[in-house]
C-alpha positions in Angstrom: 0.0 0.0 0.0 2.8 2.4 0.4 4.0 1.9 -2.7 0.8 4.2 -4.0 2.2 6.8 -2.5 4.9 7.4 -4.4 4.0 5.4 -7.5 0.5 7.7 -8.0 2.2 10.9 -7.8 5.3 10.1 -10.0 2.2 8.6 -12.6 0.8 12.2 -12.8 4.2 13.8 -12.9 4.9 11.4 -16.1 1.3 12.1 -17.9 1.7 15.8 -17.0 4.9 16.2 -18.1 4.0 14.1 -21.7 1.0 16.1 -21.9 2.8 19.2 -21.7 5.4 18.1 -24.0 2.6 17.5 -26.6 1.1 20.8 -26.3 4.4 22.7 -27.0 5.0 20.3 -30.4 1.3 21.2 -31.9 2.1 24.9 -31.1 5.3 24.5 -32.3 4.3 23.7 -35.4 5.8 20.2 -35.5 2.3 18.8 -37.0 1.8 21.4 -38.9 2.8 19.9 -42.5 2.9 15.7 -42.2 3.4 15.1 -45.9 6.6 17.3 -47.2 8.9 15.8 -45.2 8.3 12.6 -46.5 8.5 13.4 -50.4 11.2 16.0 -49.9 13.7 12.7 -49.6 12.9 11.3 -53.3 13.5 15.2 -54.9 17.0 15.2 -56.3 18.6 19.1 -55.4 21.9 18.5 -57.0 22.4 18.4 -60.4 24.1 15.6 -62.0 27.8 15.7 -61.9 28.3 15.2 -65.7 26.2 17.9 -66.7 28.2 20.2 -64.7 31.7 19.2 -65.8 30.3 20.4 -69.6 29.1 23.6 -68.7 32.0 24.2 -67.1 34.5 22.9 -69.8 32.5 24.9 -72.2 34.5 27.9 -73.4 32.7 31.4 -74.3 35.0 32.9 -76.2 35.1 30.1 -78.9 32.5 30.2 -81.7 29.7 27.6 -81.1 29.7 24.3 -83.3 26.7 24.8 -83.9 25.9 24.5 -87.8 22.5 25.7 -88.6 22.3 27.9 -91.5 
């Protein structure tokens, strides 16, 4: 029976503290948008490398090879 009296109090110490911890992450916004984070991970940022390399091999000054009349 003495065991209530410390287990009750730490029980309501534990939901009050979760409960409070849940009420700062909706106001924080954490639930805020639930579905970008999870498609943001398949959207390449970077280009690709090889692209890159032939822009920036690609020198202005010579005349383009380009041969449309």
């Amino acid at each position: 029976m003495s065991v209530l009296f410390i287990a009750l109090p730490l029980a309501l110490l534990l939901g009050a503290g979760g409960t409070i911890a849940c009420i700062m992450c909706i106001r924080g916004g954490q639930y805020d948008d639930l579905e970008s984070p999870a498609v943001r991970i398949l959207i390449d940022d970077e280009p690709k490398h090889s692209q890159s390399k032939a822009v920036k091999t690609a020198d202005p000054a010579q005349p383009s090879q380009d041969h449309t009349p």
